[in-house]
N, C-alpha and C positions, 0 to 999 in steps of 0.2 A: 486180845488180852496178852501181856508177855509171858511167856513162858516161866516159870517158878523156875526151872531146870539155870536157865542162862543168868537169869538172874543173878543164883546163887553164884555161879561162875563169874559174873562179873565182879560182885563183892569180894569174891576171894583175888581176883586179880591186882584189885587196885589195893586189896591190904598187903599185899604181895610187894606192890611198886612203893606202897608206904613205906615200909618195912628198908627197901631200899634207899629212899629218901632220906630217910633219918640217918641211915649208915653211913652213905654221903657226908650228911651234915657235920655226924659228930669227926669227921673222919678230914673233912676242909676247917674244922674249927680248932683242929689239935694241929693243924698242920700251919694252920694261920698263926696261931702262938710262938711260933719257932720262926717263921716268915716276919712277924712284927718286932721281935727282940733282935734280929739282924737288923731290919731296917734303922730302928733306936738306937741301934750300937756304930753305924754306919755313918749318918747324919752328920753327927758332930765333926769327925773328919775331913767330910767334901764341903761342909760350911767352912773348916778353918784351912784346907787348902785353897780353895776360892779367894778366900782373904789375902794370905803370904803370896798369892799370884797377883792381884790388884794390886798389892804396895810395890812389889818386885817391877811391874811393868811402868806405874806410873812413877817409881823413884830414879830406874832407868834410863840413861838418853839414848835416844838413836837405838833402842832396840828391834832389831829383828829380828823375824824367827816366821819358817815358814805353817806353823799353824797360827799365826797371827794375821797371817798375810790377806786381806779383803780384797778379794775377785771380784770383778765384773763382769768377766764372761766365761765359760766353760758349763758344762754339766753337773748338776745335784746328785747326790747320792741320799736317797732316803729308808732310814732305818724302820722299818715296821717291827713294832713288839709285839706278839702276838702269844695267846697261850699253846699246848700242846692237846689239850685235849679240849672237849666243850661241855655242856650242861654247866654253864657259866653264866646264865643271864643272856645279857646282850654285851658282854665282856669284851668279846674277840669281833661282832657287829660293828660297834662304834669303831675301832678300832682299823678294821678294814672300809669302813666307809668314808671317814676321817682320809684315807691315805687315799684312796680313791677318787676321792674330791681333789688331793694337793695333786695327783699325779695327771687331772683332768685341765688343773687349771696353768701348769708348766711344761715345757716341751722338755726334751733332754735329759732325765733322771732314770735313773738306775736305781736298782732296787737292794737292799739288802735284808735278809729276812730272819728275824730271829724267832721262833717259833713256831712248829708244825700245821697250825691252825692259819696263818697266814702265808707259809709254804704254798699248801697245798693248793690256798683259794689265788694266788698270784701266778702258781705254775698253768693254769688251765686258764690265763689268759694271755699267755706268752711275751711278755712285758722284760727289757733288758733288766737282767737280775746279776747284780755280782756275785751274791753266793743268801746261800740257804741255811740257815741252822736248826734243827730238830733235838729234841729232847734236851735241852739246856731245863728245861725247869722241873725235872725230878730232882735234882737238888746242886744249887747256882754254884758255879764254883768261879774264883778268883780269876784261876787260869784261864777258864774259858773267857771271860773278860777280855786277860790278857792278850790272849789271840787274837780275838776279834777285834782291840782297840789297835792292834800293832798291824793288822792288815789295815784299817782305816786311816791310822797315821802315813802309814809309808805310801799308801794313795795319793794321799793330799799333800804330801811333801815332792810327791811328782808332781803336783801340777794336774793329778787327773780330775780333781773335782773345785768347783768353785766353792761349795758348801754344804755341809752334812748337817740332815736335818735327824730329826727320829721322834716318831710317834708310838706313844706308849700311854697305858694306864697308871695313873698315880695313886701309891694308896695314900688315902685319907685317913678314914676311920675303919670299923667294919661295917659301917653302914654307908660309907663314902670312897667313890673310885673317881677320879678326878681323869676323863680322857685329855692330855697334855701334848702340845709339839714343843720341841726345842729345837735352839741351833746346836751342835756340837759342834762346827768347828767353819768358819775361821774362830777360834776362843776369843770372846769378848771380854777382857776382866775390866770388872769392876771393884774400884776402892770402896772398901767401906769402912768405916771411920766409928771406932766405941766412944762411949763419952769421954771415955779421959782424952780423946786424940788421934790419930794415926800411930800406929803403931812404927818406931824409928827400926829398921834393921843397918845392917854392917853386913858387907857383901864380901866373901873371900871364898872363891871366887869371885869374876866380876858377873855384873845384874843378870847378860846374857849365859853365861852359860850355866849360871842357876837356873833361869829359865829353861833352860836346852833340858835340862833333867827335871824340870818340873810338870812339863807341860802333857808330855808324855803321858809320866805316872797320873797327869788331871784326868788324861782322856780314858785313860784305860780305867781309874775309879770311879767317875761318870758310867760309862755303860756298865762296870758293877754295882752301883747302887740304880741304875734303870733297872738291870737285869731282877732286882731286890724286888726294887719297889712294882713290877708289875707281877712279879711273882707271889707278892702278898695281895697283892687287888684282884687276881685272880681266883685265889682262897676264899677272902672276902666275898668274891663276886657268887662263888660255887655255893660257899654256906646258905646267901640270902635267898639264893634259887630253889637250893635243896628246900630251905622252911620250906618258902610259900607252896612248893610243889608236895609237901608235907599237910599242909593247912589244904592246900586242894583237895589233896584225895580225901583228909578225912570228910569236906564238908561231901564230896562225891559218896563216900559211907554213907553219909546220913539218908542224901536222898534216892541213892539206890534202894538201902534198909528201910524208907519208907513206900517207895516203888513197891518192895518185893512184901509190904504186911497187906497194902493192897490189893494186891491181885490173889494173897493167899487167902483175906476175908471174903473178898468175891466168890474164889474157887468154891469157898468153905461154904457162902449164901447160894451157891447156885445149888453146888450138889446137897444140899435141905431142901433147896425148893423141888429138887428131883426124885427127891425122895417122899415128901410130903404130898407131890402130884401122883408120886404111884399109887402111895397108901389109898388115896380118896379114890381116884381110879378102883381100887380094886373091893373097895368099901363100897363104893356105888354100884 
């Protein structure tokens, strides 16, 4: 029969880790809030830079530019987004298994790592890493973007990579994390055309060296709205965790609290029958 003693002890444990859960939660769902009105405010920009790059490239003759330049041979460099911390779901899982697969199925790539949580699982396999970044997502900043996009450009403008990939979680909704790869770069633009037409621009400068200053600032807003948006799917991912590990414990409550009424109605029936056995005992 379980002891009453441990019992108690375990209810109080897991009200304990409840307790914690919920804290969690309320605590990834305040922080999601501020996480999705960046992303919202973000959006519109890297859809209407995308745009002005599409008409700029396709109104352009004879433009080059060597982040446009499509490789057929050299080495990958691929970007892993990864969170900092975990009790995330399987957030940071997909995320490394995903990159794990790509890195299984190509020879020659390099790794670049945004995120402590895939730091740390890529360093313990010893895999070519160009660099590592930790604690970017206690709260994202532009700059660090910037850095990281301007190490990635001057890369590729050597000539050291043929193509830069990057796998990341996309936030959806708060109930939706979208695992995503992209290319970053050679940059592919695409036209996109509103109903009224393509949009006519007037170039002064000429086409290229708008580009020469466009492309850039693309790359480096691109891995700031990555850096955004896995930063909110992250939250997302931690809030949905914390519930259910919420909803866990309590349904764990219940049948501990019923565990533990049973073994004290037993305790309770035995020692009457122990007592009842003595009476007659001693009555006879």
């Amino acid at each position: 029969m379980p002891n009453l003693i441990d019992i108690r002890r375990r209810i109080r444990s897991v009200k304990n880790t409840q307790q914690i859960t919920k804290a969690m939660k309320m605590v990834a769902a305040a922080k999601l809030r501020r996480a999705q009105d960046q992303i919202l405010s973000t959006r519109p920009y890297a859809l209407e830079i995308r745009r002005v790059i599409g008409n700029v490239a396709s109104r352009g003759e004879d433009i080059q530019h060597p982040l446009l330049e499509v490789r057929e041979e050299g080495r990958d460099l691929l970007i892993v987004v990864s969170g900092d911390k975990g009790l995330a779901g399987s957030f940071n899982a997909n995320v490394l298994r995903r990159s794990s697969e790509r890195l299984g199925e190509s020879e020659g790539t390099d790794l670049l790592l945004l995120g402590k949580k895939g730091a740390d699982f890529f360093r313990r396999r010893e895999l070519p890493t160009r660099a590592s970044y930790s604690s970017l997502f206690s709260g994202v900043k532009y700059e660090d973007a910037k850095a990281i996009a301007k190490d990635i450009v001057e890369a590729f403008s050597r000539r050291e990579y043929r193509a830069v990939k990057v796998v990341y979680n996309q936030f959806k909704s708060m109930l939706t994390q979208e695992l995503t790869e992209e290319q970053l770069l050679p940059i592919q633009p695409t036209q996109e055309i509103d109903d009224g037409g393509a949009r006519a621009y007037q170039f002064e400068p000429a086409p290229s060296v708008v580009l020469g200053e466009l492309l850039p600032r693309y790359v480096t807003f691109q891995i700031y709205r990555i850096l955004l948006e896995s930063q909110a799917a992250e939250h997302a991912a931690r809030m949905g965790a914390m519930d259910a590990a919420t909803k866990n414990a309590s349904e764990m409550i219940e049948k501990l609290t019923l565990q533990y009424n049973r073994a004290r109605q037993a305790a309770i029936t035995t020692e009457l029958i122990e007592v009842v056995s003595g009476a007659n005992a001693l009555a006879g």
